[in-house]
N, CA, C and O atoms as a GROMACS GRO file, in nm:
protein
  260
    1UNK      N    1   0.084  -0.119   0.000
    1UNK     CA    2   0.000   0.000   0.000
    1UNK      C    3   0.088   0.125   0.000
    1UNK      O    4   0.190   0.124   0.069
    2UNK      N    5   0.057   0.225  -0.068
    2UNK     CA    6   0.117   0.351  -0.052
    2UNK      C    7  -0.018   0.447  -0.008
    2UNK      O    8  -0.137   0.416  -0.002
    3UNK      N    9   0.041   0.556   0.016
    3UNK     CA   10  -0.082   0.682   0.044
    3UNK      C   11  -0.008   0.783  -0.065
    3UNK      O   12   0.106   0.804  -0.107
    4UNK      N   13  -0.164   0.841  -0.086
    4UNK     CA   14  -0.188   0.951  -0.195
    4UNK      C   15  -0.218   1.090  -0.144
    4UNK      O   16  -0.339   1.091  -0.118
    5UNK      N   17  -0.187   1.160  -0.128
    5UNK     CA   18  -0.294   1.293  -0.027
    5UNK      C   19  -0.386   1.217   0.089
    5UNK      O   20  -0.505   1.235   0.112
    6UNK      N   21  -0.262   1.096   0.175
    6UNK     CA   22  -0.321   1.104   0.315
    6UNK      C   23  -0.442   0.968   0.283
    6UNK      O   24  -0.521   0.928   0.368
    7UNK      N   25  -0.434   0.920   0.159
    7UNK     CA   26  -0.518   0.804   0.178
    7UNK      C   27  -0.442   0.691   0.107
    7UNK      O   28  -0.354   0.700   0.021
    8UNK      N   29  -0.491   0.596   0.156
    8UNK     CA   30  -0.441   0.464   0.090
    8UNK      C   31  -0.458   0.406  -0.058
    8UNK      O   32  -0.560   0.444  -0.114
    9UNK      N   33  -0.393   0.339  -0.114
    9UNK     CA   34  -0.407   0.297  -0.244
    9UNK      C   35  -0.329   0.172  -0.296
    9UNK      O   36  -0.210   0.190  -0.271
   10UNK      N   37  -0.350   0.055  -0.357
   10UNK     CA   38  -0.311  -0.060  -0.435
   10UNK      C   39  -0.125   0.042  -0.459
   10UNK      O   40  -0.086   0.157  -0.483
   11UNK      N   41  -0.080  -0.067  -0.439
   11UNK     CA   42   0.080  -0.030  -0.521
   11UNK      C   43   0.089  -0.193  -0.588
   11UNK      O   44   0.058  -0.306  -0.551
   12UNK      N   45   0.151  -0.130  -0.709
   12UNK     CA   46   0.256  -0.268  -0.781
   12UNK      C   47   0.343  -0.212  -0.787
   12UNK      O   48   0.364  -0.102  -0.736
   13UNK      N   49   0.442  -0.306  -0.878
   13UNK     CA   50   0.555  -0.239  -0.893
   13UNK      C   51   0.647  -0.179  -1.018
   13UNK      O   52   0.768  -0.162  -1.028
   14UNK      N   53   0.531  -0.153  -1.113
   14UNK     CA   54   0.576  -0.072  -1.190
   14UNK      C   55   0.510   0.072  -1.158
   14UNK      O   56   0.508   0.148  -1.255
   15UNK      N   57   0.471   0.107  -1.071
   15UNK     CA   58   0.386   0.210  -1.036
   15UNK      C   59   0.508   0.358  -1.038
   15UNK      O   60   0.595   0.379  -0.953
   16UNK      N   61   0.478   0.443  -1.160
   16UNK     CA   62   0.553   0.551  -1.156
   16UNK      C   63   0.476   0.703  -1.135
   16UNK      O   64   0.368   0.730  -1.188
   17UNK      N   65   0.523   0.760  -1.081
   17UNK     CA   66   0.445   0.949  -1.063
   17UNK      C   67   0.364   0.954  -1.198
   17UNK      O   68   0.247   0.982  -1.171
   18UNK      N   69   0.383   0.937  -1.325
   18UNK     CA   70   0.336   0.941  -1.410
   18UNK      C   71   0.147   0.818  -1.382
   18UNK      O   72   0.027   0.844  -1.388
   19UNK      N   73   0.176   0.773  -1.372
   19UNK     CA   74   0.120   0.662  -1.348
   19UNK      C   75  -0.002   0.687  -1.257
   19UNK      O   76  -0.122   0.681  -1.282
   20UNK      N   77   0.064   0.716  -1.146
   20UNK     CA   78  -0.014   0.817  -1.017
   20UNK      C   79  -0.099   0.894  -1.028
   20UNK      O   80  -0.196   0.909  -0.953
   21UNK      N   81  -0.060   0.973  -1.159
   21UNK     CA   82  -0.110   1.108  -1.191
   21UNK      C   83  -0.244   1.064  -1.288
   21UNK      O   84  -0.356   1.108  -1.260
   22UNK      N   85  -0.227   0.993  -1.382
   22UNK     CA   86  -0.310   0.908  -1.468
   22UNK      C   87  -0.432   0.849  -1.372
   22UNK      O   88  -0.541   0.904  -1.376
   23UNK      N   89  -0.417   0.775  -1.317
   23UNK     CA   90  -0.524   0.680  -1.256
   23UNK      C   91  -0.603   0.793  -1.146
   23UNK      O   92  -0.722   0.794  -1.117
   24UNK      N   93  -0.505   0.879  -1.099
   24UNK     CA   94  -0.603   0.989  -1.012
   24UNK      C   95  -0.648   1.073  -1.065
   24UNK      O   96  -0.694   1.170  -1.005
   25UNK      N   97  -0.650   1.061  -1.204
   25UNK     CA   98  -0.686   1.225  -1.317
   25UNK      C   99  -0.680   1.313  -1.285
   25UNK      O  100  -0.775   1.390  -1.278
   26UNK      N  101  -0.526   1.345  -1.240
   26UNK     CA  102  -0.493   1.507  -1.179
   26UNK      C  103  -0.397   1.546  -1.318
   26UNK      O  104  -0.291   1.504  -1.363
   27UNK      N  105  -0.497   1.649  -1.359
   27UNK     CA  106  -0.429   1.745  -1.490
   27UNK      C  107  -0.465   1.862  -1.484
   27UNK      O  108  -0.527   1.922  -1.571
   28UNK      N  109  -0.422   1.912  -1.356
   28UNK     CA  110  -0.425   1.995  -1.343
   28UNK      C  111  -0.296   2.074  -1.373
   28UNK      O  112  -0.191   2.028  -1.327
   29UNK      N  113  -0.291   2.215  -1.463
   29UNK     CA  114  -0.169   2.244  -1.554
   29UNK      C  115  -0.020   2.247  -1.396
   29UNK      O  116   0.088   2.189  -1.395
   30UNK      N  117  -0.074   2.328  -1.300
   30UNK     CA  118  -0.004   2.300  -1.262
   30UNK      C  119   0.033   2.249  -1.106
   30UNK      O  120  -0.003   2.314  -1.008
   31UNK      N  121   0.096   2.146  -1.098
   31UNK     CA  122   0.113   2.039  -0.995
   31UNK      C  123   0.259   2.008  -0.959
   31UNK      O  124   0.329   1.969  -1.053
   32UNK      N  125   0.309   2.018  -0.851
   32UNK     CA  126   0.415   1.939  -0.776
   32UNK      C  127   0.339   1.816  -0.760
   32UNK      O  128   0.222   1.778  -0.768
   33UNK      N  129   0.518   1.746  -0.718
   33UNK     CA  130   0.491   1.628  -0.679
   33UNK      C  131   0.578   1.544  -0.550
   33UNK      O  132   0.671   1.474  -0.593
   34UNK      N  133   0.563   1.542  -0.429
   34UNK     CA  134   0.630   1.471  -0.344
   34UNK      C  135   0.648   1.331  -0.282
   34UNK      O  136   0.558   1.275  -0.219
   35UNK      N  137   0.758   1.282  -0.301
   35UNK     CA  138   0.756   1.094  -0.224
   35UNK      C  139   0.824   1.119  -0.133
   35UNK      O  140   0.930   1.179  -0.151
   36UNK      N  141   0.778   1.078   0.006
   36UNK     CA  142   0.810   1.061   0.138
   36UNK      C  143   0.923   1.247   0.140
   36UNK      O  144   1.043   1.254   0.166
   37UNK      N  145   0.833   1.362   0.103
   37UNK     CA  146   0.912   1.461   0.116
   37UNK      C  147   1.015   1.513  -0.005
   37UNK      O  148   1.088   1.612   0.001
   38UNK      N  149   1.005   1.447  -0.085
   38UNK     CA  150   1.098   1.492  -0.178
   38UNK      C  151   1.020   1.551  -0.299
   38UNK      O  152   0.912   1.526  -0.353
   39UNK      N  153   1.101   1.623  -0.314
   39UNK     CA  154   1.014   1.720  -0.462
   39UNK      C  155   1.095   1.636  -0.594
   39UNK      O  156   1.212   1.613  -0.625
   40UNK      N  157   0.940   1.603  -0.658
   40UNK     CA  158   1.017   1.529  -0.786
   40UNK      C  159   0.963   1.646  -0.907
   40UNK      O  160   0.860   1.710  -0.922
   41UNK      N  161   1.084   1.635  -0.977
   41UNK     CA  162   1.073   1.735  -1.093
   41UNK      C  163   1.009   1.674  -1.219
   41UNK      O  164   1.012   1.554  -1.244
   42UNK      N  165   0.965   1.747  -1.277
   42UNK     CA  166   0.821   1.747  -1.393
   42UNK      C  167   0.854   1.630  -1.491
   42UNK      O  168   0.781   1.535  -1.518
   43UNK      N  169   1.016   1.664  -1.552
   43UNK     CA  170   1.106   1.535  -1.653
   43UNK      C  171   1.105   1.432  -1.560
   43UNK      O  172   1.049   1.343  -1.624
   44UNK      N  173   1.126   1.396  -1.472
   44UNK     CA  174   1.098   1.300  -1.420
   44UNK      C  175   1.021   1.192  -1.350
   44UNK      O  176   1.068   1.085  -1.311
   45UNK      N  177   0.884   1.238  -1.340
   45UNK     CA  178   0.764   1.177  -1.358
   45UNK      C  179   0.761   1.031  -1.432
   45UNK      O  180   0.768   0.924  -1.372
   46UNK      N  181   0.751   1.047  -1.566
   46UNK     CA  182   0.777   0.896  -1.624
   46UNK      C  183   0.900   0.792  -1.562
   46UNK      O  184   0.870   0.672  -1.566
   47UNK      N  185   1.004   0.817  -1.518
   47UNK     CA  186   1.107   0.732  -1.481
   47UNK      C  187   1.103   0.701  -1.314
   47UNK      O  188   1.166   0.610  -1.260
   48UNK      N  189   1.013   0.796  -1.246
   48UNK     CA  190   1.011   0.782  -1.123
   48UNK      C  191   0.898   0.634  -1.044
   48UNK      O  192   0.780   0.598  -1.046
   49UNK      N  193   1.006   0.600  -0.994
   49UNK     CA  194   0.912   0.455  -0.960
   49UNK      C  195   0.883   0.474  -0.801
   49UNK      O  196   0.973   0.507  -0.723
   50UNK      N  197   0.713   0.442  -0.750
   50UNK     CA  198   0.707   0.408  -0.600
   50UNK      C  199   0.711   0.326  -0.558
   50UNK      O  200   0.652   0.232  -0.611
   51UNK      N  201   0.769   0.310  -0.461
   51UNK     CA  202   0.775   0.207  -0.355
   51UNK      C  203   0.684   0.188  -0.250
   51UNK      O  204   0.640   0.276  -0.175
   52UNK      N  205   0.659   0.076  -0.249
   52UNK     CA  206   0.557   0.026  -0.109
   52UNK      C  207   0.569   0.071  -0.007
   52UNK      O  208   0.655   0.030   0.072
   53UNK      N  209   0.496   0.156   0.016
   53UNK     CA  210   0.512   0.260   0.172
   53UNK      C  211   0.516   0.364   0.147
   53UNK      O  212   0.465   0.444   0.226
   54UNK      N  213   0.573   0.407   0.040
   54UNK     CA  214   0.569   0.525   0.028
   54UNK      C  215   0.460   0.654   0.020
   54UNK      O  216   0.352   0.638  -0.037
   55UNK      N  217   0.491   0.761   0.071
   55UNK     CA  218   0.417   0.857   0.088
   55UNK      C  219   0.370   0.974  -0.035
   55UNK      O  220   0.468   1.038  -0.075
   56UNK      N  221   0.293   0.996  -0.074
   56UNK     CA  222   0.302   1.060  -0.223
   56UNK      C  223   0.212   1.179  -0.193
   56UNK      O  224   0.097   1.161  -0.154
   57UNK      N  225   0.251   1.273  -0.207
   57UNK     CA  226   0.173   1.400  -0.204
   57UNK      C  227   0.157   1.469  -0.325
   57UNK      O  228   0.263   1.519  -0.363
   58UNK      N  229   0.016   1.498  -0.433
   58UNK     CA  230   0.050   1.599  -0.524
   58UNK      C  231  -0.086   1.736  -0.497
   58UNK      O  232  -0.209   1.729  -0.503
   59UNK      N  233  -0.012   1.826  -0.473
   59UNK     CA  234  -0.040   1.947  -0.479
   59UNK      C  235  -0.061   2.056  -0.615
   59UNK      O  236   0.016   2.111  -0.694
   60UNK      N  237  -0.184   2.053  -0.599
   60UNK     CA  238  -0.209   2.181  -0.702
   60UNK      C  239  -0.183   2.306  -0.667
   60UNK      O  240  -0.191   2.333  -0.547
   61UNK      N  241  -0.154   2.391  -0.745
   61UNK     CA  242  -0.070   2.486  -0.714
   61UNK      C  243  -0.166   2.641  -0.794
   61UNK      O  244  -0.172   2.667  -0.914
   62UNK      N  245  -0.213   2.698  -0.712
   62UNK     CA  246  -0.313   2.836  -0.724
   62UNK      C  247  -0.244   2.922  -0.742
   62UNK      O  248  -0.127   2.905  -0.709
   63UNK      N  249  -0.284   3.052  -0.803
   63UNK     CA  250  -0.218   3.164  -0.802
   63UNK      C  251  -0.300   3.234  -0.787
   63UNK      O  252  -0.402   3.197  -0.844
   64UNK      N  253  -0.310   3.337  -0.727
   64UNK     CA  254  -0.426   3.466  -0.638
   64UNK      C  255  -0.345   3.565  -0.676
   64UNK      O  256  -0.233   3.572  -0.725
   65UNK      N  257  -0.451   3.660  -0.631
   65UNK     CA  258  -0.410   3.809  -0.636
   65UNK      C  259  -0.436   3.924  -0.606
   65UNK      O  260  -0.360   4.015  -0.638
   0.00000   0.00000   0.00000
């Protein structure tokens, strides 16, 4: 199991940020992305693989004014 924004979810193990992003239909233009705290950068999405346990946070990102 990994968590997504604080909830649980199926992991395998080809499971990449890309992947993450797909099955939760977050397209939102613009989004960070964190595993267990780490900021993963945008090119790296497709190559980034999770691990079981891991913690995944993605944040949409507002701009006000």
């Amino acid at each position: 199991m990994i968590l997504i924004n604080g909830k649980e979810h199926e992991w395998s193990e080809t499971l990449t940020v890309q992947r993450v992003l797909e099955i939760k239909k977050y397209t939102f233009p613009k989004i960070i992305v964190k595993i267990n705290g780490k900021l993963i950068p945008k090119h790296e999405y497709a190559s980034t693989l999770i691990y079981d346990g891991d913690e995944v946070q993605v944040i949409h990102l507002l701009a006000g004014g």
